[in-house]
N, C-alpha and C positions, 0 to 999 in steps of 0.2 A: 131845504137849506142844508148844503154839505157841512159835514161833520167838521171841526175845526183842526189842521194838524198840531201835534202836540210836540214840542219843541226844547223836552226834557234833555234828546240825548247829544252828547258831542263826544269826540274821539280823546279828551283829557278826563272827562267824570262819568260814562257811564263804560266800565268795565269788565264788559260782561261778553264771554263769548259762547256762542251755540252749538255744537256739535249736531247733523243731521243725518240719519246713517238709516239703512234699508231696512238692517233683521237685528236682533239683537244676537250682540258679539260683534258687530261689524266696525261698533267705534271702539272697542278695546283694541281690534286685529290692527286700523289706521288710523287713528285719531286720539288716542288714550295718552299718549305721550307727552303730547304737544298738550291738550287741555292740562295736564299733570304740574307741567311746568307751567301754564300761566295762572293756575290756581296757587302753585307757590309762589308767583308774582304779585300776588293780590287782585285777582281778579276772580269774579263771578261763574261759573261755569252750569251751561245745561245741558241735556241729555236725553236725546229723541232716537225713538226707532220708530217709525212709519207704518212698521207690521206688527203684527203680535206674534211672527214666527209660528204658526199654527199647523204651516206643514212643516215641518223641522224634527218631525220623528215617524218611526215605523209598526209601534205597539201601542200607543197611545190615539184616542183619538185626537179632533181638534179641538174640543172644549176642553180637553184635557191638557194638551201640548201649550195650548195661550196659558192658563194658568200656570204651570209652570214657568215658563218662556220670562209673564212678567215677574213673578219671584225673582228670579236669577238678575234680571236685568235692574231692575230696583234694587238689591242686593249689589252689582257691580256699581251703578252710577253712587252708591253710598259710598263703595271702596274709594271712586274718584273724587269723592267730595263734592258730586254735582248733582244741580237738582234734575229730577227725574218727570220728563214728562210721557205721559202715557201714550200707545197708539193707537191709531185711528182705521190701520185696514189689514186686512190678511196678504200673506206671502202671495205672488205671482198675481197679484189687485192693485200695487201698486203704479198707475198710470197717470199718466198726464191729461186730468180732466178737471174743469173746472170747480166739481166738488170739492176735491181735495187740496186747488189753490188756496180754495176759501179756507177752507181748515186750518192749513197751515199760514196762510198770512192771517189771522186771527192769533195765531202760537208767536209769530214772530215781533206782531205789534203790541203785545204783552209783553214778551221778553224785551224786546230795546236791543237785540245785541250790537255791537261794535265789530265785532269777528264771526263769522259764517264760518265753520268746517264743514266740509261734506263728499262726496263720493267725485271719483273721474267720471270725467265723462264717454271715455269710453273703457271699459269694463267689457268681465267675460258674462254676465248677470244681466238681464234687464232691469230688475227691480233696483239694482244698483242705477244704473245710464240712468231710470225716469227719476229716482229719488233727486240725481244732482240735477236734472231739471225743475222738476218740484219745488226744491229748496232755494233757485234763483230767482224763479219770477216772482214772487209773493215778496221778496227783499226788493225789486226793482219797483216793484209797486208798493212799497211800505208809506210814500209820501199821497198817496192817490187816493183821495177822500171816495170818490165815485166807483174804487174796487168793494163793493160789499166784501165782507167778510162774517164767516160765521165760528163765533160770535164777532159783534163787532164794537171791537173797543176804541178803535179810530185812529186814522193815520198817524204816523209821527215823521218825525224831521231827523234827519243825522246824516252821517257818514256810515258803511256799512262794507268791511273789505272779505269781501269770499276768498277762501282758497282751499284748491281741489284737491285729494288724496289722490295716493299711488291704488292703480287697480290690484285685485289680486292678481298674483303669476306675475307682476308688473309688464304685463301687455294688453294691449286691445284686444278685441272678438276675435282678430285675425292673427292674431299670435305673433304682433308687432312688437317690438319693445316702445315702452314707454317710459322717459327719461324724467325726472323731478328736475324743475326750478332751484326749488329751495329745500334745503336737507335740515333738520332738527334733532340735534342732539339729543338722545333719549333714556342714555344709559345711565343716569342720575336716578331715573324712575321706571328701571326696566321690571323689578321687581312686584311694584306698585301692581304696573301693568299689566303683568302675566298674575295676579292676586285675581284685579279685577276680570280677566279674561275667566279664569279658574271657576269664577261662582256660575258661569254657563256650564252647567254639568251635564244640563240635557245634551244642549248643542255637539260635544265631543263625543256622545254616543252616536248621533245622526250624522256628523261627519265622517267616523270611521266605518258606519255601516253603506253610503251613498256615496262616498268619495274615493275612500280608501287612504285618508288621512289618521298615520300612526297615532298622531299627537295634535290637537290644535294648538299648544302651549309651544309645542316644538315648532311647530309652523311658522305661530306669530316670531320666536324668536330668531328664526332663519329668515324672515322675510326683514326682520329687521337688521338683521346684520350684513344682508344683502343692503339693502339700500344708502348701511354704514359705508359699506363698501366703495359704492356708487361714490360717495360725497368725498373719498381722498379724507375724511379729517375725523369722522367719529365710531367707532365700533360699532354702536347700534344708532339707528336714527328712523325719524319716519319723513320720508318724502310729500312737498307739497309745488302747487302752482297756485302763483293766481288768476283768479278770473280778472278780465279785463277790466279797469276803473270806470267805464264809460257807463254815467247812471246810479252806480253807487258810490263812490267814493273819490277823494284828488289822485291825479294822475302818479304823485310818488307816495301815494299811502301805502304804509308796509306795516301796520304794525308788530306783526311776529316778530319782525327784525329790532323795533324800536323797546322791545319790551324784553326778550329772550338774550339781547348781545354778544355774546362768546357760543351760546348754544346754538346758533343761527348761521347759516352757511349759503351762501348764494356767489354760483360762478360767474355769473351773470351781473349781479351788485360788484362782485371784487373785482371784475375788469374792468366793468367803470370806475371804478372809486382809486384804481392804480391808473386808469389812462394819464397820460402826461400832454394831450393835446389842446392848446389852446388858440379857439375860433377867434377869429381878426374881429 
């Protein structure tokens, strides 16, 4: 007998949004801002990283590197005010396999979120590209009693609206640019931001010795003034898209928009909402 779906959540009372991101540091660098603001909106916020960042330094081993890795990263998610979930595979492990659908749609039908964050889908990273795989199909299958999940705590019922972050470099593999939809005002919580970014102490030794990044604090704030850029309206901001409504959510579900209002920015929303055309 299929498990019964649960039918707790709907898009006015359950407030909770999930942030999904590859390595730790990854949701402070694109994601931290936007969680920042709807946590001072009143809403719930959590905080996954998929890896334990295990390879992410050069003196240490890997039992050594995870432990660290999650100090830091449980340390930032407290900065954010978000709850902190644990991960589940090592750096350059994370694939598109069944195992770890299960895994994760078991994370997702515990939390209930109403809002998905999570990576572009095309990135310079793999571990990025499969993670924003990862993290969609286990949401489109959130209502599908017959997806085993491990654990299994059973389907549930809702509305569910993803939207994708700006890649690093903001280009594809092929060194395309990649333009944002929707731009978010972030300079209210840019401080926050670069706080939470800050308690990754490992990760900016491993970046400047593998990268050749001066600063990851300077990084994150260039990359975010770039994308202010981008948006004509805010200094700093962090770019988003959405994934398509089809299977998760109505066709004009926005909530970023509905909950953020002056911090939210879409040229796309504002040409429509200025057109002056009206069908016979």
């Amino acid at each position: 007998m299929a498990t019964p779906i649960r039918n707790s959540q709907s898009t006015t009372r359950n407030r909770v949004a999930f942030a999904i991101a590859a390595h730790p540091d990854d949701i402070e660098f694109y994601m931290a801002g936007t969680l920042l603001l709807l946590k001072q909106a009143g809403w719930e916020i959590h905080y996954l990283n998929l890896s334990t960042g295990n390879c992410g330094g050069t003196q240490l081993n890997a039992g050594q590197i995870r432990r660290i890795r999650r100090r830091e990263a449980e340390s930032a998610a407290k900065i954010l005010g978000a709850r902190w979930h644990p991960p589940f595979c090592d750096d350059l492990e994370i694939l598109y396999t069944i195992p770890l659908l299960r895994r994760l749609a078991a994370i997702i039908r515990d939390v209930q979120p109403t809002i998905v964050l999570t990576h572009s889908p095309q990135d310079y990273m793999e571990d990025h590209t499969n993670t924003c795989r990862l993290a969609v199909t286990p949401v489109f299958a959130r209502g599908m009693p017959n997806f085993k999940t491990i654990p299994r705590p059973g389907a549930i019922a809702g509305d569910v609206t993803i939207y994708r972050a700006m890649p690093h470099g903001l280009c594809d593999q092929l060194g395309r640019p990649i333009t944002p939809d929707i731009f978010i005002n972030t300079e209210s919580v840019q401080a926050r931001k670069r706080e939470a970014l800050a308690a990754h102490a490992s990760q900016k030794e491993w970046l400047d010795a593998s990268q050749g990044m001066d600063s990851s604090l300077r990084a994150m704030d260039e990359l975010s003034r770039q994308v202010g850029k981008m948006s004509r309206h805010f200094r700093h901001a962090e770019g988003w898209r959405k994934h398509s409504h089809l299977g998760f959510c109505a066709r004009e579900a926005d909530p970023l928009h509905a909950i953020l209002g002056r911090k939210f920015f879409s040229r796309g929303r504002e040409s429509r909402e200025t057109s002056s055309i009206d069908l016979p």
